[in-house]
DRENROMI-160349 format. One record per residue: residue number from 0; residue in three letters; x, y, z of N, C-alpha, C in turn. Coordinates in nm, 3 decimals, padded with zeros to 5 digits. Example, Ala and Ser with C-alpha at 12.3 -4.5 7.8 and 13.67 -1.06 7.14 Angstrom:
2
(0,"ALA",(01.319,-00.569,00.780),(01.230,-00.450,00.780),(01.320,-00.330,00.780))
(1,"SER",(01.285,-00.225,00.708),(01.367,-00.106,00.714),(01.290,00.003,00.787))
This chain:
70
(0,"UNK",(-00.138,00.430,01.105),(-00.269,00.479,01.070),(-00.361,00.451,01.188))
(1,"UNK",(-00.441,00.545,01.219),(-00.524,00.551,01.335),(-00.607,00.406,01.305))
(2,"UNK",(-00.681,00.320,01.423),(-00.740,00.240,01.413),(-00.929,00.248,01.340))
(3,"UNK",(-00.947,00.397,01.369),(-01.056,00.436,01.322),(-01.075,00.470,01.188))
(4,"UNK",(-00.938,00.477,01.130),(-00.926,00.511,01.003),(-00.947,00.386,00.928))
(5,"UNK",(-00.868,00.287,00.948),(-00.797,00.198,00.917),(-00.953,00.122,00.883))
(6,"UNK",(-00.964,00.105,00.978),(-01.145,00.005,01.045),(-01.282,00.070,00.882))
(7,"UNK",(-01.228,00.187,00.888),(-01.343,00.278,00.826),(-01.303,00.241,00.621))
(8,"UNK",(-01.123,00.230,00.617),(-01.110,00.199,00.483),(-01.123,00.054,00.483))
(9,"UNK",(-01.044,-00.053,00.517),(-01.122,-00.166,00.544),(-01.258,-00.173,00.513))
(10,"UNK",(-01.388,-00.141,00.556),(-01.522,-00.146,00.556),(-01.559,-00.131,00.450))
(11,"UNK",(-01.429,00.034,00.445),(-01.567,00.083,00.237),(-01.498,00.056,00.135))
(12,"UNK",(-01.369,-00.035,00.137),(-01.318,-00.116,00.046),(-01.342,-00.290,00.043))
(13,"UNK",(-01.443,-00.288,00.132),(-01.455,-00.437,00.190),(-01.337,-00.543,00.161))
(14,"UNK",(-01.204,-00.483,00.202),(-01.054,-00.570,00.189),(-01.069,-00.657,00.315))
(15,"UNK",(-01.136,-00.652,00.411),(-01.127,-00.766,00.537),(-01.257,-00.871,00.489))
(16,"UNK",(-01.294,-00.857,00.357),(-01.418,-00.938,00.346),(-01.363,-01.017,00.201))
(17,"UNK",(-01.377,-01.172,00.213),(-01.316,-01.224,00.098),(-01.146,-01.199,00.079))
(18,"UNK",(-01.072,-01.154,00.114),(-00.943,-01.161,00.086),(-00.847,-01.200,00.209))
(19,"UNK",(-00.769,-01.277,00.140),(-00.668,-01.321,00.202),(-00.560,-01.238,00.228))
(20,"UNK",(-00.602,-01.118,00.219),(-00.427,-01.042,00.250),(-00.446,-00.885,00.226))
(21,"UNK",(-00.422,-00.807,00.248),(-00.427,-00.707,00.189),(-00.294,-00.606,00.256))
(22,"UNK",(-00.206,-00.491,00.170),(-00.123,-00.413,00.241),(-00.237,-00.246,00.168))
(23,"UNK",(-00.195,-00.142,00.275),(-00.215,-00.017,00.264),(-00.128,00.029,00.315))
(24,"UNK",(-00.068,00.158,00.228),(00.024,00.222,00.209),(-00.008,00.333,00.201))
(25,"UNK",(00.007,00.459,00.259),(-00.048,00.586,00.284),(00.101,00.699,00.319))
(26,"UNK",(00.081,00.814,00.258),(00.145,00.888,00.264),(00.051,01.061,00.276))
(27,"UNK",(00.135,01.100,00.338),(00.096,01.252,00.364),(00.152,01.390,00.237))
(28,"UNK",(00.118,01.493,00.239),(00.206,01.587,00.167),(00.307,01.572,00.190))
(29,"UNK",(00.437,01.608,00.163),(00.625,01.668,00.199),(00.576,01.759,00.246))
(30,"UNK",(00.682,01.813,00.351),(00.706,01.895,00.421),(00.786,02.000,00.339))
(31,"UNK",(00.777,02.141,00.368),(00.879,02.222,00.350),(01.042,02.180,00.328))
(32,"UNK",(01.053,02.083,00.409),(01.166,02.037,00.442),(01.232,01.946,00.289))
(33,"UNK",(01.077,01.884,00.260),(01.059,01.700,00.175),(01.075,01.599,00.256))
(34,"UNK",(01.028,01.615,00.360),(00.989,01.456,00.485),(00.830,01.437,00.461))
(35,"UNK",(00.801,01.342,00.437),(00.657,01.304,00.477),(00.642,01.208,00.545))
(36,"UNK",(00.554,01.158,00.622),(00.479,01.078,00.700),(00.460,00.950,00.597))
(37,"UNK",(00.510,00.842,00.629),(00.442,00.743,00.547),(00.392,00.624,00.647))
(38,"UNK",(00.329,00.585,00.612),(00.227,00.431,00.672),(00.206,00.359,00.630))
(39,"UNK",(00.220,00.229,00.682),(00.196,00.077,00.653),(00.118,-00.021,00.722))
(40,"UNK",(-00.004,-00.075,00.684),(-00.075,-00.162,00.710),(-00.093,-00.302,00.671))
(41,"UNK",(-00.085,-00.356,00.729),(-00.123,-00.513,00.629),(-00.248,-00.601,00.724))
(42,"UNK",(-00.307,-00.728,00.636),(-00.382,-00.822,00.706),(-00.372,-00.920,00.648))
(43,"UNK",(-00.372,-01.043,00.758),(-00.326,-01.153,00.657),(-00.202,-01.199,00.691))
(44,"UNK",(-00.158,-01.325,00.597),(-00.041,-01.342,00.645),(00.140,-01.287,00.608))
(45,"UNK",(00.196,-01.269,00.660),(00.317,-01.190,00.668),(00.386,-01.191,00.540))
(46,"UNK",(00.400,-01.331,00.489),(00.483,-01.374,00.385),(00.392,-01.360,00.256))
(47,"UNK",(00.241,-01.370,00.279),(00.154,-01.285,00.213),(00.181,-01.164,00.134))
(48,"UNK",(00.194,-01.079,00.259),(00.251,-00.951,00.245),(00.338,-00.916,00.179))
(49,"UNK",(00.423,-00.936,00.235),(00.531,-00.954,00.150),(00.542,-00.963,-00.040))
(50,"UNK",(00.482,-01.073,-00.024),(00.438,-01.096,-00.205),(00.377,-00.995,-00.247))
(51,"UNK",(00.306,-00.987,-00.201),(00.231,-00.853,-00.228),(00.315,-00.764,-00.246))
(52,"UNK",(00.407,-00.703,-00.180),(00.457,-00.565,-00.200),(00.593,-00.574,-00.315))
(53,"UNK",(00.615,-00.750,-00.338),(00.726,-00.789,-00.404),(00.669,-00.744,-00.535))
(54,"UNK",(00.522,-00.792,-00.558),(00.525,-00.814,-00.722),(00.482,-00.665,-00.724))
(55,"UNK",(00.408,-00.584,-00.635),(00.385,-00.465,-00.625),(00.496,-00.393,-00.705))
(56,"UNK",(00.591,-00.410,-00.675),(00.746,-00.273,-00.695),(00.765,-00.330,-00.841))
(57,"UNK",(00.768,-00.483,-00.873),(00.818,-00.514,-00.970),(00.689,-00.470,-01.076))
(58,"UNK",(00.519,-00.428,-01.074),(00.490,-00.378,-01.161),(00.545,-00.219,-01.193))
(59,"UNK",(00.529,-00.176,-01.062),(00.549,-00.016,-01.079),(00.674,00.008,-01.197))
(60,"UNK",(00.803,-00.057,-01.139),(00.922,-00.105,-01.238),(00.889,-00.122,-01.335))
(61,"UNK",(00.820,-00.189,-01.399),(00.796,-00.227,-01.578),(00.712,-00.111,-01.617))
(62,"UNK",(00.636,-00.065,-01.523),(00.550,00.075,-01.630),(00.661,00.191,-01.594))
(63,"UNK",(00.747,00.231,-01.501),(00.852,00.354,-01.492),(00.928,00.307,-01.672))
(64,"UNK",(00.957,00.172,-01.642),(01.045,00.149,-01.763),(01.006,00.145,-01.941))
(65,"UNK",(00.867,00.143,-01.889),(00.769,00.138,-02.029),(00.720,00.301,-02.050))
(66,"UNK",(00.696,00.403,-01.966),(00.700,00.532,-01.991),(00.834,00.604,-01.998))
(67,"UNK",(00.945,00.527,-01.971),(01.063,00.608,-01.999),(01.113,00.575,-02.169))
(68,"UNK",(01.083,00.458,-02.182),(01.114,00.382,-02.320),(01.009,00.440,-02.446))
(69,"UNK",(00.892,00.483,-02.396),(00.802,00.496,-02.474),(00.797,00.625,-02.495))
């Protein structure tokens, strides 16, 4: 992600202010093909991150599994 971008969501999400960590995750349309562009940002610390994207998948997981069940 461009640095101007990045700088500009940062700001008007104020995620570099008060938080210890933050990841952004950005994706484009698919292509004709079904390739898209995807992007990854983080701030903070690594293993931070990490957690973050750990418990991240494991919510997405319980609601895929709670709208398939439901």
């Amino acid at each position: 992600m461009k640095h101007k971008r990045r700088k500009h969501i940062s700001d008007t999400l104020t995620l570099s202010k008060n938080r210890a960590c933050y990841v952004l995750i950005s994706c484009g349309e698919p292509s004709a093909d079904g390739n898209m562009d995807v992007e990854m940002t983080y701030e903070g610390d690594l293993s931070l991150a990490s957690y973050l994207l750990q418990g991240a998948q494991t919510f997405i997981d319980e609601k895929q599994d709670q709208e398939n069940c439901g």
